[in-house]
VOPAGU-2260 file (C-alpha; in pm, 1 decimal, decimal comma):
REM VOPAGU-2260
SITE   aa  ch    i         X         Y         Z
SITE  UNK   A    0  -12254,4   10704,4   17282,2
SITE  UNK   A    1  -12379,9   10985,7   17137,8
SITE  UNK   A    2  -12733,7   11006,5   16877,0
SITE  UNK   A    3  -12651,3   11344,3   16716,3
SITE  UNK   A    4  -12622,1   11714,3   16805,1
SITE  UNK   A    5  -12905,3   11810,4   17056,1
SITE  UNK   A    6  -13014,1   11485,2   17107,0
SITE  UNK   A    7  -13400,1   11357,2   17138,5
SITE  UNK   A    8  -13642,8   11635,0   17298,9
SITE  UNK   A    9  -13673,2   11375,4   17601,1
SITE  UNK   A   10  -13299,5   11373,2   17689,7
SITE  UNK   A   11  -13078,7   11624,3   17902,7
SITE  UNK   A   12  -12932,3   11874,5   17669,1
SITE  UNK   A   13  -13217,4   11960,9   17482,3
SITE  UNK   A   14  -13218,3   12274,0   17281,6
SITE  UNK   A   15  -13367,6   12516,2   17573,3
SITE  UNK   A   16  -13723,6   12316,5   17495,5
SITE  UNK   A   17  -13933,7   12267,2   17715,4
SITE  UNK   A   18  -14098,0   11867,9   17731,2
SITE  UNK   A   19  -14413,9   11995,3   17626,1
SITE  UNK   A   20  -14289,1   12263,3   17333,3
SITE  UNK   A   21  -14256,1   12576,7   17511,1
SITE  UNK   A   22  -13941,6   12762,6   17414,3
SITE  UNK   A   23  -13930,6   12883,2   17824,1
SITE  UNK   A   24  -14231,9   12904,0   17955,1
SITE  UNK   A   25  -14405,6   12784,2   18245,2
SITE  UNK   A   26  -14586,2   12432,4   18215,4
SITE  UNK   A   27  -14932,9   12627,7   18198,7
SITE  UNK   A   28  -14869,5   12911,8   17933,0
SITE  UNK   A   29  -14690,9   13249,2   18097,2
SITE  UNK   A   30  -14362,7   13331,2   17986,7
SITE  UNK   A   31  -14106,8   13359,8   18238,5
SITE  UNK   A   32  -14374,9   13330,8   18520,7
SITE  UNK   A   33  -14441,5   13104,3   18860,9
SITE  UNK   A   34  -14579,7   12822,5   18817,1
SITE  UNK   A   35  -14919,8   13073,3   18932,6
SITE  UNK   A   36  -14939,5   13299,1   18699,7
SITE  UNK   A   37  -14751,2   13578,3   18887,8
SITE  UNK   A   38  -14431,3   13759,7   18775,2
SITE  UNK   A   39  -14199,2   13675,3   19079,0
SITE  UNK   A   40  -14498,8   13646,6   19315,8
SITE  UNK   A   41  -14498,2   13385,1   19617,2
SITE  UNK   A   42  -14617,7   13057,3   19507,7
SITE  UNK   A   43  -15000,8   13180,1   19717,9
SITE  UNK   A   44  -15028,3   13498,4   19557,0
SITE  UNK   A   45  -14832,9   13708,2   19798,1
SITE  UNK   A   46  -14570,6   13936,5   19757,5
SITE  UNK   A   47  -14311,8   13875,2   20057,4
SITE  UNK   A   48  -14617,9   13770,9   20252,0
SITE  UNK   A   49  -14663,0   13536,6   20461,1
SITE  UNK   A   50  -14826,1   13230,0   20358,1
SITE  UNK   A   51  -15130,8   13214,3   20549,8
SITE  UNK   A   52  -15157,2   13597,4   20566,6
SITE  UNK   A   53  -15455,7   13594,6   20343,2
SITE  UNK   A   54  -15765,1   13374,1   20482,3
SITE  UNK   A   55  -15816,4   13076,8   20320,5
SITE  UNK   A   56  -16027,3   12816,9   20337,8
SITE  UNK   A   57  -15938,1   12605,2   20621,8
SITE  UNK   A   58  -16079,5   12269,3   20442,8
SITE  UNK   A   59  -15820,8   12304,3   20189,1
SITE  UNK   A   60  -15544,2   12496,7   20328,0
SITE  UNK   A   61  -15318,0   12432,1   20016,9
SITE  UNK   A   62  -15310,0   12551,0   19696,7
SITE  UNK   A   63  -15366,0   12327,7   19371,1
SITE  UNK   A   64  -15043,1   12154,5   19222,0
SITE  UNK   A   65  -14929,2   12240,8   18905,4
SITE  UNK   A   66  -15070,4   11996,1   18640,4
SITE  UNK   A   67  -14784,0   11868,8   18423,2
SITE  UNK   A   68  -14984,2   11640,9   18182,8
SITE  UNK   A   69  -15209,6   11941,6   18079,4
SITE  UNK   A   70  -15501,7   11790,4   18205,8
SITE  UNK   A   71  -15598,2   12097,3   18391,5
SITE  UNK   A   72  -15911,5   12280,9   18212,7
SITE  UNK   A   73  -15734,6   12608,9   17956,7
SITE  UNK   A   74  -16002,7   12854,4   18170,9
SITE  UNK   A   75  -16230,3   12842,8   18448,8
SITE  UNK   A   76  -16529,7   12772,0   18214,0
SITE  UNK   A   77  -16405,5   12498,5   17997,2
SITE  UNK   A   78  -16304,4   12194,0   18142,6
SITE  UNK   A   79  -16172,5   12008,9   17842,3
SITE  UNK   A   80  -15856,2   11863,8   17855,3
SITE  UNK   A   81  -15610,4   11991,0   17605,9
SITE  UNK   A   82  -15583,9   11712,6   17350,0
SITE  UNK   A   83  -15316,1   11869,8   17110,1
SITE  UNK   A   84  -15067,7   11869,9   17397,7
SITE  UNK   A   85  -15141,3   11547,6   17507,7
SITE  UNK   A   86  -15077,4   11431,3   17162,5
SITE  UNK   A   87  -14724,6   11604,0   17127,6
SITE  UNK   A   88  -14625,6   11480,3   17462,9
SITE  UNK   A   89  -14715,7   11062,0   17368,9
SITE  UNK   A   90  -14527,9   11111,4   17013,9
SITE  UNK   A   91  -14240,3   11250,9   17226,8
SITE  UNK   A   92  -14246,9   10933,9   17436,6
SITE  UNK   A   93  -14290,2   10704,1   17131,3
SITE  UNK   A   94  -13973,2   10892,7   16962,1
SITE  UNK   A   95  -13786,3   10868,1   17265,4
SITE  UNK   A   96  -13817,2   10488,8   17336,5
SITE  UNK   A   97  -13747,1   10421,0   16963,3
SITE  UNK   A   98  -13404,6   10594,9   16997,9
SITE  UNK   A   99  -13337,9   10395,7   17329,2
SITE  UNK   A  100  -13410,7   10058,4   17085,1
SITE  UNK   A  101  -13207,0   10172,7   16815,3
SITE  UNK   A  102  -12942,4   10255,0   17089,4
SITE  UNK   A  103  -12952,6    9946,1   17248,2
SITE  UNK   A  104  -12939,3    9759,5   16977,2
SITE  UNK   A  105  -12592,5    9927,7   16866,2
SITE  UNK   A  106  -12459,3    9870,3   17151,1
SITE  UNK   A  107  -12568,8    9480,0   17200,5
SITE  UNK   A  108  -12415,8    9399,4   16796,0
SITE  UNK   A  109  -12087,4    9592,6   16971,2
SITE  UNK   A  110  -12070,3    9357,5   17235,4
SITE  UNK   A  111  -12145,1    9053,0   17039,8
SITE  UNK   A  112  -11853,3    9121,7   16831,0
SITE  UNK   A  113  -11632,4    9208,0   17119,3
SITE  UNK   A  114  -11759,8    8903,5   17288,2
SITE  UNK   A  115  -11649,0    8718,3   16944,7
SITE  UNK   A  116  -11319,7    8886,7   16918,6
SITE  UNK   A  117  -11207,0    8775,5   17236,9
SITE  UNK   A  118  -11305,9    8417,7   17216,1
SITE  UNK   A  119  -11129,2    8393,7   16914,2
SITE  UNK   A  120  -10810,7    8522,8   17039,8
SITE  UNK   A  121  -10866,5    8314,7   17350,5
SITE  UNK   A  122  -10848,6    8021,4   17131,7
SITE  UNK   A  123  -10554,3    8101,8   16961,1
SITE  UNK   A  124  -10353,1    8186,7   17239,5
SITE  UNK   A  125  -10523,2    7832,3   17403,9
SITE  UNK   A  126  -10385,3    7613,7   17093,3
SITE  UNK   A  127  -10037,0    7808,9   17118,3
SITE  UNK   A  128   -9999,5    7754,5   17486,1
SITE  UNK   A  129  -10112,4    7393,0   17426,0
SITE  UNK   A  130   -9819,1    7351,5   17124,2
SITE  UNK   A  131   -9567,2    7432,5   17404,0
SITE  UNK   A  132   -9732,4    7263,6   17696,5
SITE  UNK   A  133   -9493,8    7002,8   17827,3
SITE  UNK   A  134   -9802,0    6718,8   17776,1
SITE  UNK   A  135   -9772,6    6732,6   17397,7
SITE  UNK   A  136   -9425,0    6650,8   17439,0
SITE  UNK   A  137   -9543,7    6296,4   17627,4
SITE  UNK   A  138   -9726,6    6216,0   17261,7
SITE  UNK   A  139   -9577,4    5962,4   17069,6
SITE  UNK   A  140   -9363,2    6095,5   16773,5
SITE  UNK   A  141   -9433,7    6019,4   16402,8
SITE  UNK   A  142   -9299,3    5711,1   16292,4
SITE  UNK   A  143   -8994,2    5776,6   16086,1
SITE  UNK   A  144   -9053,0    5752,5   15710,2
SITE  UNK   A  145   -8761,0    5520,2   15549,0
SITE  UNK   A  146   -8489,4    5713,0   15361,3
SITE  UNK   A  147   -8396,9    5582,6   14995,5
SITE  UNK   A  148   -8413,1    5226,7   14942,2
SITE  UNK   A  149   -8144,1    4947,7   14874,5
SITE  UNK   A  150   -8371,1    4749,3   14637,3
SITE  UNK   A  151   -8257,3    4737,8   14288,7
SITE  UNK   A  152   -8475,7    4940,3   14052,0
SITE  UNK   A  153   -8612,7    4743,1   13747,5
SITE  UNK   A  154   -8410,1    4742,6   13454,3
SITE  UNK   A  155   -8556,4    4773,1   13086,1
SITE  UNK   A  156   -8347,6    4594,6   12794,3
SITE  UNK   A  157   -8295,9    4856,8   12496,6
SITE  UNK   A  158   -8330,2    4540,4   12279,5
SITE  UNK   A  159   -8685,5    4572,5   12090,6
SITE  UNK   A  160   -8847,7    4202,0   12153,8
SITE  UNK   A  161   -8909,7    4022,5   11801,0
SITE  UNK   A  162   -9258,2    4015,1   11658,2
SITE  UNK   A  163   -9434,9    3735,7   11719,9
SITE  UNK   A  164   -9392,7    3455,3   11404,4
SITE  UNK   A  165   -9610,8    3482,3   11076,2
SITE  UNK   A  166   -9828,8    3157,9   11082,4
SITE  UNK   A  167   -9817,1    3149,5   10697,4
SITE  UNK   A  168   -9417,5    3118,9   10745,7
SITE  UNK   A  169   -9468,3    2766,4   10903,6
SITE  UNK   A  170   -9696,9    2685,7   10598,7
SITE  UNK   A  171   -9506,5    2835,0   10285,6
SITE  UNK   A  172   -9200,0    2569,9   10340,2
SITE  UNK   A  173   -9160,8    2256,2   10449,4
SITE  UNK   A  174   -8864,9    2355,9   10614,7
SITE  UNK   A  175   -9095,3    2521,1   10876,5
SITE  UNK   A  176   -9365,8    2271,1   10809,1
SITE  UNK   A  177   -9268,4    2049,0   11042,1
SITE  UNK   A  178   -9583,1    1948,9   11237,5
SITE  UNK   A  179   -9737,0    1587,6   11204,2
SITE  UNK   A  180   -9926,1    1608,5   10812,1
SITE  UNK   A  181  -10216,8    1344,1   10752,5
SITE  UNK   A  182  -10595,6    1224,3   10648,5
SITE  UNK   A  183  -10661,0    1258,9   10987,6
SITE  UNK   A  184  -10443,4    1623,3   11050,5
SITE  UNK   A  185  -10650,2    1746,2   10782,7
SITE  UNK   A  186  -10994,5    1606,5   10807,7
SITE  UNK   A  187  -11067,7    1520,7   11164,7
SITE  UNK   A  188  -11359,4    1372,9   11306,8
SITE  UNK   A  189  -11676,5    1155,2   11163,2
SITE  UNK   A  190  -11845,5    1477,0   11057,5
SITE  UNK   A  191  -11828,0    1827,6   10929,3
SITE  UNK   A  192  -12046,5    2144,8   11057,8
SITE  UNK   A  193  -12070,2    2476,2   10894,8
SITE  UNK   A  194  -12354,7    2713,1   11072,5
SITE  UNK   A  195  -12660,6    2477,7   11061,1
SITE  UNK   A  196  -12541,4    2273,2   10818,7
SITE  UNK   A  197  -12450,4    1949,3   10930,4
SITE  UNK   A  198  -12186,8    1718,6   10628,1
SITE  UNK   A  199  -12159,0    1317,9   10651,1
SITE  UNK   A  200  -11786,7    1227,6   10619,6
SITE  UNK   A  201  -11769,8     966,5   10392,5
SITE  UNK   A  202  -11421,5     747,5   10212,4
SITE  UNK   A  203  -11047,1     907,8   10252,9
SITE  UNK   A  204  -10727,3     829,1   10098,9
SITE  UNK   A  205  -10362,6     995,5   10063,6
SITE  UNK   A  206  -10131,2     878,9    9818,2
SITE  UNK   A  207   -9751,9     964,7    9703,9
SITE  UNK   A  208   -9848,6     896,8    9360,4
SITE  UNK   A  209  -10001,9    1254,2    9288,7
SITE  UNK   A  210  -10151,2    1226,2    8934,9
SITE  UNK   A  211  -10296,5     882,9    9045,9
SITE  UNK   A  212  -10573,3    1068,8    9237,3
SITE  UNK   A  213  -10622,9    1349,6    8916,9
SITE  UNK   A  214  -10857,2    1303,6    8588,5
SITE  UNK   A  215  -10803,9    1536,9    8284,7
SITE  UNK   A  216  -10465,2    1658,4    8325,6
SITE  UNK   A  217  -10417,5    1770,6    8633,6
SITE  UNK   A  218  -10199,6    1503,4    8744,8
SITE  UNK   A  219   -9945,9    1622,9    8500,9
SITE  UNK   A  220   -9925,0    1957,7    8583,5
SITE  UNK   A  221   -9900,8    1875,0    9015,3
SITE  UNK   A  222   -9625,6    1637,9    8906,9
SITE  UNK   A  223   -9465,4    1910,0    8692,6
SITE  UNK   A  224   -9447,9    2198,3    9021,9
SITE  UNK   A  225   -9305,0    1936,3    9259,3
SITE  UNK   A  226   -9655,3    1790,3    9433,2
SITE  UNK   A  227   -9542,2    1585,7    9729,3
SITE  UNK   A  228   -9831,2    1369,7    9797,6
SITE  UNK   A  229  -10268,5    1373,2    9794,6
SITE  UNK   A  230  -10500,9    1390,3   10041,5
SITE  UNK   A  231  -10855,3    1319,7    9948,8
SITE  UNK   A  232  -11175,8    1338,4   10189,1
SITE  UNK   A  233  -11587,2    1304,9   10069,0
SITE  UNK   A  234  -11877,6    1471,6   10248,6
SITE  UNK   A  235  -12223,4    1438,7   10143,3
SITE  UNK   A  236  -12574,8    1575,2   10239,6
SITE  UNK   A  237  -12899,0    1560,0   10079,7
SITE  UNK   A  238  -12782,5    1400,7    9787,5
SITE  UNK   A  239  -12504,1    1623,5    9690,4
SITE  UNK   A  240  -12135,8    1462,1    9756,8
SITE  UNK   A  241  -11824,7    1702,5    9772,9
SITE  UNK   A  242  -11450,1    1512,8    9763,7
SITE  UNK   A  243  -11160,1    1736,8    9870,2
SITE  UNK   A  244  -10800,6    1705,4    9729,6
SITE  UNK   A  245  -10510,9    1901,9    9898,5
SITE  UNK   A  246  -10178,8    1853,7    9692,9
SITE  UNK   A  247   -9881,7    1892,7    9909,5
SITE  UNK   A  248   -9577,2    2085,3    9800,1
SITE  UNK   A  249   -9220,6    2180,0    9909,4
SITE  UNK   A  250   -9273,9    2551,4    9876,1
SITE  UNK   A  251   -9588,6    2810,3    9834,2
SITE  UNK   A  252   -9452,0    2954,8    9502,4
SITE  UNK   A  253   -9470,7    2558,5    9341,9
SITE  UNK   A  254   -9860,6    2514,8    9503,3
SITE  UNK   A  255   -9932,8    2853,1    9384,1
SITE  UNK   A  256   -9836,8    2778,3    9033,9
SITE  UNK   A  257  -10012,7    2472,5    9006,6
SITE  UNK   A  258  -10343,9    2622,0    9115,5
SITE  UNK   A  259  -10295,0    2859,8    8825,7
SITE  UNK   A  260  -10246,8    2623,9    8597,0
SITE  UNK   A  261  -10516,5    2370,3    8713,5
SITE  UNK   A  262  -10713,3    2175,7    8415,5
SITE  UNK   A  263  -10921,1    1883,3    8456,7
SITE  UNK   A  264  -10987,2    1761,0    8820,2
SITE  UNK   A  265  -10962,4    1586,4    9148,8
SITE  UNK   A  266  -11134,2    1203,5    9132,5
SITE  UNK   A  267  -11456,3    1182,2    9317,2
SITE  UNK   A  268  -11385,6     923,1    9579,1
SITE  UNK   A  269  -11686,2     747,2    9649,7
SITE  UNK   A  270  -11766,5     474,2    9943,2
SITE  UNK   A  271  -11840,4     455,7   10323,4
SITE  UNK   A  272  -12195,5     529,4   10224,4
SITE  UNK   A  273  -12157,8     749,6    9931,2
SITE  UNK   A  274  -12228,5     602,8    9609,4
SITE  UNK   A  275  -12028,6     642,1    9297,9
SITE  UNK   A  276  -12120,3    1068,4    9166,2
SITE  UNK   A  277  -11945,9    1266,8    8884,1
SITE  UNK   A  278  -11888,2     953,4    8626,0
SITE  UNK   A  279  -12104,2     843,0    8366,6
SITE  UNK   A  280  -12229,7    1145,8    8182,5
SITE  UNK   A  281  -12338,8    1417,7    8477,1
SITE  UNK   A  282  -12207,0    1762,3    8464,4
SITE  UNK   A  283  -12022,9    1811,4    8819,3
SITE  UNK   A  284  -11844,5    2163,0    8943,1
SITE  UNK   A  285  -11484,2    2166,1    9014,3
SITE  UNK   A  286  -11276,5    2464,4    9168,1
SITE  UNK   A  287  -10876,9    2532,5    9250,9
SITE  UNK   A  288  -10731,7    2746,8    9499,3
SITE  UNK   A  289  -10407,4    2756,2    9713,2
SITE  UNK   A  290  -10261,3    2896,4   10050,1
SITE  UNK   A  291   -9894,8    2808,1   10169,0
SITE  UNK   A  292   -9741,9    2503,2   10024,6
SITE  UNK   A  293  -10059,6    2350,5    9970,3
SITE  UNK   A  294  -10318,8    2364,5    9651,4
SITE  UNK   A  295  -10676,3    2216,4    9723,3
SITE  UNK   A  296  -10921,2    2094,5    9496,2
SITE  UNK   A  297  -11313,4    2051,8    9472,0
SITE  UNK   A  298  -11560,9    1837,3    9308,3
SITE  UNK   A  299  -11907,3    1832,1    9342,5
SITE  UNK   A  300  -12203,7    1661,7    9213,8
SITE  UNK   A  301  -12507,1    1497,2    9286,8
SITE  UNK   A  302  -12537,8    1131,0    9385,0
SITE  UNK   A  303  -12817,7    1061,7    9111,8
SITE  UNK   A  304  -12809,8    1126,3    8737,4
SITE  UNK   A  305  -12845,4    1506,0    8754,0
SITE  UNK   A  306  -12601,7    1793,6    8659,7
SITE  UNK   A  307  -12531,2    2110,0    8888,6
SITE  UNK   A  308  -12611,6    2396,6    8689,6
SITE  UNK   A  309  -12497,7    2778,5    8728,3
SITE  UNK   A  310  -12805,9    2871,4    8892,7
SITE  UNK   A  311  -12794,1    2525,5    9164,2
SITE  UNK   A  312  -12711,8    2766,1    9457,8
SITE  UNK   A  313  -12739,2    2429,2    9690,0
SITE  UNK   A  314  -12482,7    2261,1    9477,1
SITE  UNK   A  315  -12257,6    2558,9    9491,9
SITE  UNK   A  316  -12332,3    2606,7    9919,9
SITE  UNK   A  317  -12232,3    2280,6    9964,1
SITE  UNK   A  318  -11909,0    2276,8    9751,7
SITE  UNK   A  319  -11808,5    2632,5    9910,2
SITE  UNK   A  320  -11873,7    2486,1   10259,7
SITE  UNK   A  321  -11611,0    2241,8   10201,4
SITE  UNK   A  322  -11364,9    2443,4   10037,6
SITE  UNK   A  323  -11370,6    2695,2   10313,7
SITE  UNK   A  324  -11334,3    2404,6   10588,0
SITE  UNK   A  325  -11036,1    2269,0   10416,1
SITE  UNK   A  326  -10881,1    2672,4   10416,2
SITE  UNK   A  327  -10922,5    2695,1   10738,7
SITE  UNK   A  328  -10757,3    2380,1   10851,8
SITE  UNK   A  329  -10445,6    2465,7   10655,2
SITE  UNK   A  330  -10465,2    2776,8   10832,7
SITE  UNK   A  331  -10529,5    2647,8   11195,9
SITE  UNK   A  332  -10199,1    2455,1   11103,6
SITE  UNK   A  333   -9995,6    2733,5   11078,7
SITE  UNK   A  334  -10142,3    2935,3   11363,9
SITE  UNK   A  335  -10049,2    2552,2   11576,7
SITE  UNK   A  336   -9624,5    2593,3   11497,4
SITE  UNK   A  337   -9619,3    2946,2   11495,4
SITE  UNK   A  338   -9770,5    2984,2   11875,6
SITE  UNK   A  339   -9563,6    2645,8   11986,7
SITE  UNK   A  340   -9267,1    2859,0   11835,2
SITE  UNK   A  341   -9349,8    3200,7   12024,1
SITE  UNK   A  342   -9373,3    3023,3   12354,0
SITE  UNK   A  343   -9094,8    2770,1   12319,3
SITE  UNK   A  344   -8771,7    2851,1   12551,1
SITE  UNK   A  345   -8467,8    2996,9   12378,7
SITE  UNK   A  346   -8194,8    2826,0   12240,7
């Protein structure tokens, strides 16, 4: 691995430098000298002498070592150390050691990834080998998913099913209107309850005989569109009594006209606790209306000597309750036949 041409100052190859900066020179400052001083002189001074030929001192028969660190004074009379080359020689060491980390750290991320690279094409090779081992032969084979199937797929009929009946058809005819018709049918129970309003049932009747159970004309005119029979029911509650008359018919276009043409009014039936109202004088409210084959009828009044008047909204809530009961029954009737119908079997 190479760090670049020359390389660091510390390492073999250097540019001709010397360690401590001289371009060749000796250690201690002579160019192309011993390490003395001399030009090509014996290392004591000599010349091709020998080296005891000139007396020393025989305490300290040899000669002072070189001093590579440059702690050796510059001159006989100074013994300072030289500090600027001691400087240059511990930045050399610092640069030195900071290439060796960079160096080493190359060449550690190198063999990480080698290291890496070969586990993973250990593994691969492992879990090919292991494919074709004879032992994964011994494992038990899949379970054999099941081909196409025998069982007949379900079959849609291109025949749109019917709608489901019109309750209002079982009511417009008596054809259709086949379902059990009576006092009872029509007004069940001993009482009535709208919201929080709680109505006494009082007297019923029915009759054949459909002008018998009209005042004023109307019994002509029920007669004259084909009216079947009367029902007749009273409810009463603080002194205000309500009779209901549904006239029957054989088809909705004969009720229909009838309501139209409605003058006069129901009777007021009176009894089972409800004294005799709308005779005598008082003014009492009356109303028509029809759905289906049948056309019902209102009257309402109080039970004492006293008129309703346009403004008596507790006369009018209390006819209106009534009137909407006996609606909704007729309706209820034809919701009865037309879900008996829907669910009966065919033929």
């Amino acid at each position: 691995m190479s760090f670049g041409q020359g390389g660091p100052q510390w390492s073999p190859g250097g540019q001709n430098e010397d360690p401590y900066g001289g371009q060749n020179q000796s250690p201690y400052g002579g160019q192309n000298q011993g390490p003395y001083g001399g030009q090509g002189q014996d290392p004591y001074g000599g010349q091709g002498q020998d080296p005891y030929g000139q007396r020393q001192d025989p305490y300290n028969p040899f000669p002072a070592q070189p001093d590579p660190f440059g702690l050796r004074a510059t001159s006989e009379t100074d013994n300072t150390p030289d500090w600027a080359s001691l400087a240059e020689a511990a930045e050399t060491r610092t640069r030195r050691k900071r290439w060796l980390l960079v160096g080493g750290g190359v060449l550690a991320t190198a063999a990480i990834a080698g290291i890496v690279a070969t586990a993973i094409v250990s593994s691969n090779s492992d879990d090919s080998n292991r494919a074709g081992d004879k032992n994964a032969s011994e494992l038990p084979a899949p379970p054999d998913l099941p081909g196409g199937t025998t069982e007949p797929e379900p079959s849609f009929s291109s025949v749109a099913p019917l709608p489901p009946p019109n309750p209002k058809d079982f009511i417009s005819s008596e054809k259709k209107d086949t379902a059990p018709l009576s006092v009872d049918t029509l007004f069940p129970g001993k009482k009535l309850t709208m919201t929080d309003r709680v109505y006494g049932k009082g007297a019923t009747a029915r009759t054949g005989t459909c002008a018998s159970a009209t005042q004023g004309g109307l019994g002509s005119i029920l007669e004259a569109n084909g009216c079947d029979q009367v029902f007749r029911a009273t409810y009463s509650k603080d002194g205000i009594a309500v009779t209901v008359g549904v006239a029957v018919f054989g088809a909705e276009a004969e009720a229909k006209k009838a309501a139209q043409q409605a003058q006069g009014n129901v009777t007021p039936l009176p009894g089972a606790g409800v004294p005799t109202f709308c005779k005598g004088g008082p003014v009492c409210r009356f109303t028509a209306n029809s759905y289906g084959r049948y056309a019902y009828f209102t009257a309402t009044g109080y039970t004492k000597a006293k008129s309703v008047t346009s403004g008596d909204s507790k006369a009018f809530q209390t006819g209106d309750d009534l009137a909407e009961f006996t609606f909704r029954q007729i309706v209820r009737r034809g919701e009865a036949q037309a879900s008996a119908a829907a669910t009966a079997p065919a033929g």
